[in-house]
N, C-alpha and C positions, 0 to 999 in steps of 0.2 A: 534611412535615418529618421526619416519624420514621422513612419509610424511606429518608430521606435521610442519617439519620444511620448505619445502621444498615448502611450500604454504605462509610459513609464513617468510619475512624476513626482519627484522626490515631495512637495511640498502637501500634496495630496496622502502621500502614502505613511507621513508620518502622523498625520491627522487622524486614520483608521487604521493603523497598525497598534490593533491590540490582542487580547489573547482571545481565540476563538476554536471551534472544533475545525477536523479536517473533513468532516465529514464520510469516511468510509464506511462509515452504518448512521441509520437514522432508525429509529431515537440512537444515541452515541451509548459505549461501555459505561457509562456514568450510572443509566440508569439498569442496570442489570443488577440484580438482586438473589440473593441464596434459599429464595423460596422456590426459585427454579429448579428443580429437581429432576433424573432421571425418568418417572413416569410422563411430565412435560414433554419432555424431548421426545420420547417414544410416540406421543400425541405428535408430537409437529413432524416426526419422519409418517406417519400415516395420512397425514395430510397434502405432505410432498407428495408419498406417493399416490395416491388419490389424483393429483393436477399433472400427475408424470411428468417427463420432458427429461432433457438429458443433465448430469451429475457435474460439479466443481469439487475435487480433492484437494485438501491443505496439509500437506504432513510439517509437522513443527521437528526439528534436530534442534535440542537447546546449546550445544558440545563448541566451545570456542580454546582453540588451545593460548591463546592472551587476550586479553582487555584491553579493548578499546576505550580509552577513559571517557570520550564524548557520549558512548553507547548506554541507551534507553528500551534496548530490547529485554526480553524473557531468555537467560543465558545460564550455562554452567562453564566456569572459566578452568580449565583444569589439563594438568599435560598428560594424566594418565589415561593412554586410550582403553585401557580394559573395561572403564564405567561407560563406553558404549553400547556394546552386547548386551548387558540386559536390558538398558531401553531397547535396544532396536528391539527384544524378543515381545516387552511391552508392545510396541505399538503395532506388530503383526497382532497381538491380541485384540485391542483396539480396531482391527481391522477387521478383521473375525467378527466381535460384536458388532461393529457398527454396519459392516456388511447387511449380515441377517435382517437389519433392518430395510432395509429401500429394496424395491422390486428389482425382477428382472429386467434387462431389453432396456435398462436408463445406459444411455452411451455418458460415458465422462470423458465432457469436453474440453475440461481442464482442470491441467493436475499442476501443483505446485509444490515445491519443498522451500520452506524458508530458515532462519535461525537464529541465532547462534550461525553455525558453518555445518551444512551438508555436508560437504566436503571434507571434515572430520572423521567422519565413518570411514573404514575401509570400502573398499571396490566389492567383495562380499557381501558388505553387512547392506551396502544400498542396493546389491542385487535383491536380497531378504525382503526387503522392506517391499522393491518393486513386485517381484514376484506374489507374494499377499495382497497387493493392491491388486495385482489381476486376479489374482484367485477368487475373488469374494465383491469386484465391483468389474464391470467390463470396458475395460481399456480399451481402445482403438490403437488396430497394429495397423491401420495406413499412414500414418503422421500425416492426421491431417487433426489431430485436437491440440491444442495448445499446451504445451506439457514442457512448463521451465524449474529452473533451479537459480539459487542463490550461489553464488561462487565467490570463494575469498579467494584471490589468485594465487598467496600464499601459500594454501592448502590446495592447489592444485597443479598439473602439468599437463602434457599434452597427450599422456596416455589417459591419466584422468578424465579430460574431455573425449576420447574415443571411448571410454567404457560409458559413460553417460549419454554419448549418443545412442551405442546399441541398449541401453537399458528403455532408450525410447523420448527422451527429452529434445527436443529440438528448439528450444530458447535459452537462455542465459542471460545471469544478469549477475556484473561485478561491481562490489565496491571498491569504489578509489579513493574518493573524499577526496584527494588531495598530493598528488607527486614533488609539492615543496618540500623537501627535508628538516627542515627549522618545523615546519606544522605537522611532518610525520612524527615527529621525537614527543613534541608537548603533546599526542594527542594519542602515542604508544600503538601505532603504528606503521610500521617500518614496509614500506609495499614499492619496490624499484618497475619503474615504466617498464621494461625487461621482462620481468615476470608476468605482469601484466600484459603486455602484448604478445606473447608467447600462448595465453590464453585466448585472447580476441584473432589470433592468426589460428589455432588450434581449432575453434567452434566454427570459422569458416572453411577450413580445411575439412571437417567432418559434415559438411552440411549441413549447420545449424540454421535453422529458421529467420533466428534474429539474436541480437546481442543488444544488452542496454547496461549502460554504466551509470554508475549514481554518484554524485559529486557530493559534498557539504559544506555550505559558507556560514563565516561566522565562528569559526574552527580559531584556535592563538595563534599568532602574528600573520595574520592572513589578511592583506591590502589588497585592494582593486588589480594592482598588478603583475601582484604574485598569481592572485587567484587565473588570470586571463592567461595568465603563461601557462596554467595547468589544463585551462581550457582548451586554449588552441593543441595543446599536444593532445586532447582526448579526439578535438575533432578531425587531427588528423589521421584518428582509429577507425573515425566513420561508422559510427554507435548507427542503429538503427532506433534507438530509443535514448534517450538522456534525463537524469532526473537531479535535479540542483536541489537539495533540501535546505532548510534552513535549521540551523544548531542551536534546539534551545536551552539552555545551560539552566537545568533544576536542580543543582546538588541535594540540595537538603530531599530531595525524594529518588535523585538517583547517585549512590554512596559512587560512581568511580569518578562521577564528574569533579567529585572533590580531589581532586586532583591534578584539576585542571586551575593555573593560575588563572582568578578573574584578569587582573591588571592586564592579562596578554592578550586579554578577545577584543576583536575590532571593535569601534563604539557603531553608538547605529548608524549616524552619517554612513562611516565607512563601509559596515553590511550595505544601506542602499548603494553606493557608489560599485560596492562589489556584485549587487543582481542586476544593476542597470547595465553595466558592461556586457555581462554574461547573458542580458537580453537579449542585447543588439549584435552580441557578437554572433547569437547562436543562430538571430535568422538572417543574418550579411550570410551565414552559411549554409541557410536555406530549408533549417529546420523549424518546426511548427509548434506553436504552442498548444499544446493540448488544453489543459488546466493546471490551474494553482501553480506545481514545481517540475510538471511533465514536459517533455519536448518531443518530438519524433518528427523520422523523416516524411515528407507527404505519399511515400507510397507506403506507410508503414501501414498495417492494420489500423492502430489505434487512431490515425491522422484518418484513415477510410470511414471508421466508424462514427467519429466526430460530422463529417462531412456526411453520412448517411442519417445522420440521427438516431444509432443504435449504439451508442458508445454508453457503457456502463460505469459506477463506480461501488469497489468492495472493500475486502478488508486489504486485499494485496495494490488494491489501488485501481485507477483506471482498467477499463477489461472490457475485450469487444463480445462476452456474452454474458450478456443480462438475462439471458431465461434460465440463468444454472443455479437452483438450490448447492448452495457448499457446503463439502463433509471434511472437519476440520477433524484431524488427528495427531495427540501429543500433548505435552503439555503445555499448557495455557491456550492452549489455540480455539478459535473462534470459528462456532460452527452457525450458517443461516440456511435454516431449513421451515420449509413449511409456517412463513411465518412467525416465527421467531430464531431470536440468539442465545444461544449456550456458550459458555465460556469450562473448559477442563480447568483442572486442579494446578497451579501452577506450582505445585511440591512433587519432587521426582517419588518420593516414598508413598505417598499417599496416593499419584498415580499408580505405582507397583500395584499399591494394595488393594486398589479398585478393580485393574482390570485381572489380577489373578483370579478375585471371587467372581469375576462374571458381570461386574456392574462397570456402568459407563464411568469414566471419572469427570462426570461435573458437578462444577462447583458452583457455579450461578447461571444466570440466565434473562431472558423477558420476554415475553409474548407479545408480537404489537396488538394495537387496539385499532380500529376502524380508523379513526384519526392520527394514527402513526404511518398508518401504512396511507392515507393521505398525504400529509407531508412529506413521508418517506419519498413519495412519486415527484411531489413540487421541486424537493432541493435535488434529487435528484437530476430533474432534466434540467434544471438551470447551473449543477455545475457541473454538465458533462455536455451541453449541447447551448450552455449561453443565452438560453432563449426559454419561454413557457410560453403557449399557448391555451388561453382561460382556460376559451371552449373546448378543448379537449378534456381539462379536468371535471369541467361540468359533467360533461359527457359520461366518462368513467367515473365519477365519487358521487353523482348525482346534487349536488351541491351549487349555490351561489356564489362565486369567488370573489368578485367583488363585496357581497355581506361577510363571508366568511372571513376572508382575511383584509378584513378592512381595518383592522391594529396593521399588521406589516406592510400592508399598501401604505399607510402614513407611514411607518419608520424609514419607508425608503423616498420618501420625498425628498430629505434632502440629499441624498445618493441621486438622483435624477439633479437636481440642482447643481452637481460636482461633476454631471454628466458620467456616470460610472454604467448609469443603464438610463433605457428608454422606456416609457410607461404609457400603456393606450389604454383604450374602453377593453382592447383582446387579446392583447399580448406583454411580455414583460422580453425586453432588448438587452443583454448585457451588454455594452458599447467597449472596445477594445481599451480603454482605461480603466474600466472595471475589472478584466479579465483577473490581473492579478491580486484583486480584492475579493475575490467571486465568494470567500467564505464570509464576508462581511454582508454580503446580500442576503447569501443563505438562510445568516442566521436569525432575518427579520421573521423566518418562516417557522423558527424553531421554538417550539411553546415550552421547553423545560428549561433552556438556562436564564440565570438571572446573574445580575452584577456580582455577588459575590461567589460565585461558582465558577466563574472563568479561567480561574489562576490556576486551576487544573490542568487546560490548555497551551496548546504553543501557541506563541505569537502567528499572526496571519502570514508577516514577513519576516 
């Protein structure tokens, strides 16, 4: 309890709880621009290939057969399954192109499919999609690469997870947000424990790697103790990863959350009172805080990785390989290769019409600069491993750290004052009350945003 407390302090956290990035790319999607072009990109996979090492896959499914009203994703809401077959024939082409590009002998150590719902496809159409991934990038058939899926449970059963094991996925990760029914209804989605655990009993049945569920607070009429009642029934699913987001309610920039009544969302008192709980509850039961809204068990990879100093962060989130250029495929998705970000066309038509003629479908992009990919390294290890070491950055950027970033050494003085972190002549300490501020530290590091460009951003809490 008391170092539950001691991470957690409401009076503190209302002080710095404002809007900020989350950091899964540095520089952030803000600054990516449409002068980024296809011959760009072809520059930055020759550079990949050039520094080799092994491959990250991202295939995007945008296909949700209802809307979720809280959802901020890149989605097509729709019951007609036939408008998936020609994406999927799209994104084998996609794969075909982007293939030819990156050498041989790059092993892909991690493949992911996100959405919308995967699990929307037929058992076919995801064999299609897999079979092209290996065609044209080389997959590892020992399952030993990390190769997950998004699952709405929903949209799945338990022959569904036996065709995704043998397709070669051995992680899983479902959303629940939330098994109170009053918060299923306002929030238009209707998800029974039942079905849900019929997936989590399924994935362990087929010898799945690992399982993570993803929670959401802040969701209507969602109180401290509705929410903990949801919690203790996930934890007795025994996730091997957990991720509690925070609900940030944009209507005006995302058209379903209008329809979500304000008057019904907790106020923020009540959100803290609802992650404070969900703190304490989650490590009375023995799970780890990774960063920001992550949890996992201590034999989990990501708890391994934290604890080695090799723990990464991307666009899918935490990730225990950081040496992997990723090759995003689909629409809107987000590729980091060779030093820079491409973002595709986030219009399914204008995807069609890209990759029929043979052209990649991006739509913007950004190349870092010397000084990105500096910081890129700073915020990095400080919100994946809590800690910066000067001298190492000296070392690697050839740089003064102290002259260099002696504006964000002062902005965090008074964060060492609040004791959130520890600051020496050669090291910088994030202190276990910091932990869940860590993007508030970051962003002393971060040279592009300014006060009035925040509101883009979710709140930190």
């Amino acid at each position: 309890m008391g170092e539950t407390m001691s991470l957690f302090d409401h009076d503190l956290i209302r002080r710095y709880d404002k809007s900020g990035p989350r950091y899964t790319s540095y520089p952030t999607a803000v600054q990516f621009h449409d002068q980024f072009n296809e011959s760009d990109y072809r520059a930055a996979a020759a550079r990949s290939n050039a520094a080799g090492g092994p491959l990250s896959i991202y295939t995007h499914i945008p296909f949700c057969d209802t809307v979720c009203y809280y959802c901020a994703c890149n989605k097509v809401v729709t019951k007609d399954r036939a408008r998936a077959q020609p994406y999927v024939d799209d994104v084998v082409l996609e794969l075909a192109l982007q293939g030819k590009l990156f050498g041989q002998g790059r092993a892909v150590d991690q493949l992911h499919w996100g959405g919308g719902t995967p699990t929307f496809l037929s058992d076919a159409q995801m064999r299609q999609i897999m079979e092209a991934t290996g065609r044209h990038f080389e997959l590892k058939t020992d399952d030993t690469g990390e190769y997950s899926i998004e699952i709405d449970p929903r949209e799945a059963d338990a022959g569904t997870i036996a065709v995704l094991r043998d397709l070669g996925f051995n992680r899983i990760s479902l959303g629940v947000q939330d098994f109170d029914e009053r918060v299923q209804e306002a929030v238009n989605r209707i998800q029974s424990y039942a079905e849900t655990k019929e997936v989590v009993d399924a994935a362990r049945a087929e010898g799945f790697h690992g399982v993570s569920l993803d929670l959401i607070y802040g969701l209507p009429h969602q109180s401290r103790d509705s929410f903990l009642r949801t919690l203790d029934t996930v934890i007795e699913m025994a996730p091997d990863r957990l991720s509690i987001f925070n609900y940030a309610h944009l209507p005006t920039r995302f058209k379903p959350q209008r329809r979500i009544n304000t008057e019904d969302l907790p106020n923020a008192a009540e959100k803290l009172r609802i992650l404070g709980g969900s703190i304490e509850r989650l490590q009375e039961a023995g799970y780890v805080l990774i960063g920001m809204d992550h949890f996992a068990k201590p034999d989990d990879p990501l708890a391994i990785a934290q604890r080695n100093g090799t723990l990464h962060r991307n666009f899918q989130g935490y990730s225990t390989h950081a040496e992997c250029d990723m090759v995003a495929v689909g629409v809107s998705s987000i590729s980091q290769v060779g030093g820079a970000f491409s973002q595709n066309t986030k219009d399914l038509v204008a995807y069609h019409e890209a990759v029929s003629a043979g052209r990649l479908p991006i739509e913007r992009g950004y190349v870092l600069t010397d000084e990105d990919h500096l910081r890129r390294f700073v915020i990095s290890e400080i919100i994946s491993h809590f800690r910066l070491d000067f001298a190492q950055v000296e070392q690697k950027f050839g740089i003064s750290f102290a002259s260099h970033f002696a504006k964000a050494l002062s902005e965090l003085q008074p964060m060492v004052a609040d004791e959130l972190l520890r600051l020496d002549n050669d090291h910088l300490e994030v202190l276990p009350r910091g932990r869940l501020l860590i993007r508030n530290i970051c962003m002393a590091f971060d040279e592009y945003l300014n006060p009035e460009g925040l509101q883009c951003f979710s709140k930190v809490i």
